[in-house]
Wavefront OBJ file of the C-alpha trace (Angstrom):
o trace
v 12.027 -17.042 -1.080
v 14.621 -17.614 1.712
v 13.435 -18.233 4.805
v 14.423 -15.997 7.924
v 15.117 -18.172 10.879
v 12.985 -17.675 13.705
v 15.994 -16.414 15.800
v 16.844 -13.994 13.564
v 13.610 -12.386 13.104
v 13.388 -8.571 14.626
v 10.244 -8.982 17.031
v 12.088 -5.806 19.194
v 13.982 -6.195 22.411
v 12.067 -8.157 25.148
v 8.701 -8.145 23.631
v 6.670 -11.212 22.777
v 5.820 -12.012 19.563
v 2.649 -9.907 18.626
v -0.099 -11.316 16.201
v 1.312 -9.041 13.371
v 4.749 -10.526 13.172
v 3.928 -13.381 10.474
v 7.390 -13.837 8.585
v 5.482 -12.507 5.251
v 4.888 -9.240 7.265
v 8.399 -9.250 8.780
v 9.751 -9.498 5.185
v 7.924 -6.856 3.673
v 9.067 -4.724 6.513
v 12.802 -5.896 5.992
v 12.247 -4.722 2.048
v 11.151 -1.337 3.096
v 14.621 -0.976 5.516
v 16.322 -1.714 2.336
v 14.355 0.605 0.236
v 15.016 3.338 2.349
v 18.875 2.136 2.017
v 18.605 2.110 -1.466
v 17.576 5.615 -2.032
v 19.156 7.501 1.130
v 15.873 7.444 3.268
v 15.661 8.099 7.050
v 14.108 4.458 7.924
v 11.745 5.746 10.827
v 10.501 8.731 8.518
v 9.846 6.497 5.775
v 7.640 4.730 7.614
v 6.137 7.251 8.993
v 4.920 7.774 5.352
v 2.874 4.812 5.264
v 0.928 5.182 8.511
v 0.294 9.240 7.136
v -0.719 7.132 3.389
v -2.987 5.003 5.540
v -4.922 7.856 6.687
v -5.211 10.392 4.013
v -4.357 8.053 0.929
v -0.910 9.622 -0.142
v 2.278 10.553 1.575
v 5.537 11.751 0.132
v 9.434 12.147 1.457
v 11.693 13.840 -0.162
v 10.834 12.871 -3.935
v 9.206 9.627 -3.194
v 5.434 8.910 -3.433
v 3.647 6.760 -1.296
v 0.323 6.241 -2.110
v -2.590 3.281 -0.484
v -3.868 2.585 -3.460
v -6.619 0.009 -1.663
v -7.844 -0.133 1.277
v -9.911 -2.759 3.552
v -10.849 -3.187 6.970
v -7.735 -4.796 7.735
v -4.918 -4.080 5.716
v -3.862 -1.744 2.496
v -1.986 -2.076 -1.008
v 1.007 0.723 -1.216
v 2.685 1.867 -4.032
v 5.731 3.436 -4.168
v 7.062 6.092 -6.923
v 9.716 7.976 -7.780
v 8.452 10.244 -10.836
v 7.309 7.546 -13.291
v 9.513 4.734 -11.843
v 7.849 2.638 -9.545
v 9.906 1.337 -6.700
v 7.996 -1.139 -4.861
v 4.413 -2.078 -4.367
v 3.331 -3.999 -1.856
v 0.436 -4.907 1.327
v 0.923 -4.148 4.999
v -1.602 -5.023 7.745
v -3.411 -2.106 9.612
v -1.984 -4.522 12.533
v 1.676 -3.840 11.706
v 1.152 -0.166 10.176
v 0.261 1.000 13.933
v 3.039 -0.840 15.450
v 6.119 0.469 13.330
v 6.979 2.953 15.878
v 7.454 -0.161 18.318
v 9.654 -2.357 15.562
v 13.565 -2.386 16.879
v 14.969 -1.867 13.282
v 18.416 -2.162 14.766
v 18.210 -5.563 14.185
v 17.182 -5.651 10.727
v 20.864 -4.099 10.140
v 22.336 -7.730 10.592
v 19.788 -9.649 9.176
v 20.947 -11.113 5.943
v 18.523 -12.390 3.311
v 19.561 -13.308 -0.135
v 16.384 -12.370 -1.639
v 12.431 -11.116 -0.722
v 9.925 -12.161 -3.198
v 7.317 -9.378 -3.447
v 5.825 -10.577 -6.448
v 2.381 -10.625 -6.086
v -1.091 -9.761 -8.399
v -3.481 -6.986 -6.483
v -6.370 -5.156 -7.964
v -5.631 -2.219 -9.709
v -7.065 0.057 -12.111
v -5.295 0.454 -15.720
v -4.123 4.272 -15.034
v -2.293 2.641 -12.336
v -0.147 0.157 -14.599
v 3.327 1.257 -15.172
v 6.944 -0.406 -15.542
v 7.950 -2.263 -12.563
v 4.303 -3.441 -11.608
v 4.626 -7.189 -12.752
v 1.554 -9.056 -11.640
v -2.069 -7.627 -11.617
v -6.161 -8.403 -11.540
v -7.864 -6.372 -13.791
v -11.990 -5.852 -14.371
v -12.048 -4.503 -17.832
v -14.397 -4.021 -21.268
v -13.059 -5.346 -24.279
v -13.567 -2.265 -26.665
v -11.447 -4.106 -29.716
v -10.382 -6.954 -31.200
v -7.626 -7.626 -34.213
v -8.095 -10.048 -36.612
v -6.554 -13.538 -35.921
v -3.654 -14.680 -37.091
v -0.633 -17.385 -36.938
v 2.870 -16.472 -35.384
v 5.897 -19.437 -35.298
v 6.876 -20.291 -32.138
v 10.413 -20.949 -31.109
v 9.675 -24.189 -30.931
v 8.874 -24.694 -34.934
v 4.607 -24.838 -34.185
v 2.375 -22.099 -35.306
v 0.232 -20.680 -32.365
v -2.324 -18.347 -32.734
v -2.612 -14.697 -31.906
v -5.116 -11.974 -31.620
v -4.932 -8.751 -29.450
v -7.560 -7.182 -27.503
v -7.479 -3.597 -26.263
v -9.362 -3.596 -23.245
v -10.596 -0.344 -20.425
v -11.974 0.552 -17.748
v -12.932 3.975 -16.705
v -9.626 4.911 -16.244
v -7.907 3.856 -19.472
v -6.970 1.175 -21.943
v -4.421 -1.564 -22.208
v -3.711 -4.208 -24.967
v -4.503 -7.578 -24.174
v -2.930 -10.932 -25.869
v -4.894 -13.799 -26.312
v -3.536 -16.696 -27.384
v -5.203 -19.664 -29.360
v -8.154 -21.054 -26.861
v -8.510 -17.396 -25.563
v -9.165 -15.600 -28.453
v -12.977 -17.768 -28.714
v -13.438 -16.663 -25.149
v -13.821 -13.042 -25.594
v -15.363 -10.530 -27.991
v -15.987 -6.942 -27.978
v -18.585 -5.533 -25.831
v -17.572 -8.660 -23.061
v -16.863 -7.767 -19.744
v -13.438 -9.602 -18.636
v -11.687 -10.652 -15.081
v -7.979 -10.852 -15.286
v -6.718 -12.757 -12.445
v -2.879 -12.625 -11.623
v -2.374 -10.953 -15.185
v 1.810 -10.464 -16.341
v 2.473 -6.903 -17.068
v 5.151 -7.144 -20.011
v 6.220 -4.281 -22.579
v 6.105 -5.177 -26.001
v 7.510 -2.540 -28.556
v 7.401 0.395 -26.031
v 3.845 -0.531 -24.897
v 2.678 -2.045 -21.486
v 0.245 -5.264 -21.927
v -1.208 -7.894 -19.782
v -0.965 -11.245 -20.993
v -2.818 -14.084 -18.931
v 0.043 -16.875 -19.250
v -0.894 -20.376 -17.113
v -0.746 -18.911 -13.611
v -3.131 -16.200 -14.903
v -6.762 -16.611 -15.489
v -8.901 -15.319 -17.685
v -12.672 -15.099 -17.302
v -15.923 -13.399 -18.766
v -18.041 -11.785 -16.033
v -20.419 -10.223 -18.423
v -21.461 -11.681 -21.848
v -22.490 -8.457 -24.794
v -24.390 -10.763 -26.213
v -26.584 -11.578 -22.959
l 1 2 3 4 5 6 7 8 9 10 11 12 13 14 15 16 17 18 19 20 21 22 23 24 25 26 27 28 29 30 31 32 33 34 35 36 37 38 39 40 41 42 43 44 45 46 47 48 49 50 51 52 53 54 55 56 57 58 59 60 61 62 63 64 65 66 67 68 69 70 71 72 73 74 75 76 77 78 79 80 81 82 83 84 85 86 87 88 89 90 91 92 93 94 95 96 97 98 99 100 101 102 103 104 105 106 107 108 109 110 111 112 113 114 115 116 117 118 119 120 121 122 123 124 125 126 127 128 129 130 131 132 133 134 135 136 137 138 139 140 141 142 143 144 145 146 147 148 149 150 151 152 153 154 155 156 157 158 159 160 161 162 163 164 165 166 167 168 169 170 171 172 173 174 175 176 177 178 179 180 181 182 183 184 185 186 187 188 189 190 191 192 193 194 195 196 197 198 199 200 201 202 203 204 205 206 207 208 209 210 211 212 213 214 215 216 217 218 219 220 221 222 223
């Protein structure tokens, strides 16, 4: 990610920097005055969204969605639809959410940043996966398991390959596991996906647990 200088950062005019303003905060907010670009959005409207989705969970504008789709003390995970597309997902302090109305977005009209990486795993439920949510953490059941079996790599090994199909009380979602994983787990386990890649593979949404993922049992069936 590029980072905005300090001088170019919109902290509004005359007022000192407030504890909210990290530069990860600043560029979230940045992304959202581009969203609202994007898709022909008044920017102080749009936000307003958020603070309403803050309160009562959900908040729309013209046909986009905004839901809080967690929610702590201190800050809250937002997703954003349009239909079934999702446009951005992404957490915002309860810090910054009550000062928007006081954030000069003038000057986020001249700020230039090549790109925002907004990238990052949150807990979700599977009803909740769709296309465009790349990075999740997942508490499932594993309710199947295929048999084993060998698939070539590109680089001329064999590897193997068994797929799980795991849910939750929401739904179910195939799961990869690949050589050392597929011991792990068996049916009836209890599984923690942490920073799990959300890929579609032939038409079908799947979480695969790569090497920035892990994947752990939390509850044993055989315990």
């Amino acid at each position: 990610m590029k980072i905005l200088r300090r001088e170019v950062l919109p902290y509004g005019r005359g007022r000192p920097r407030q504890q909210w303003q990290s530069i990860p905060e600043m560029a979230r907010l940045w992304y959202l005055v581009r969203v609202s670009e994007k898709y022909g959005l008044e920017i102080h409207k749009f936000l307003a969204c958020f603070l309403e989705a803050w309160a009562h969970e959900r908040s729309s504008y013209n046909n986009i969605l905004i839901q809080c789709r967690q929610k702590t003390e201190s800050d809250g995970v937002f997703l954003v639809t349009q239909g079934q597309k999702v446009i951005a997902q992404l957490s915002l302090s309860e810090a910054l959410l009550k000062h928007l109305p006081d954030v000069d977005l003038a000057r986020f009209q001249s700020t230039s940043v090549s790109k925002i990486e907004t990238s990052k795993a949150f807990d979700m439920q599977i009803k909740d996966i769709r296309s465009g949510i790349k990075w999740v953490n997942l508490k499932a059941r594993v309710i199947e398991k295929s048999i084993t079996k060998g698939i070539l790599s590109k680089f001329g090994n064999t590897i193997a390959l068994s797929t799980a199909t795991i849910s939750d009380s929401t739904g179910s979602i195939k799961l990869p596991l690949w050589n050392a994983q597929i011991d792990m787990v068996s049916v009836g386990d209890t599984v923690h996906i942490e920073n799990g890649r959300v890929r579609r593979f032939r038409g079908e949404l799947q979480v695969s647990v790569g090497r920035n993922g892990r994947l752990e049992v939390i509850e044993n069936q055989s315990r």
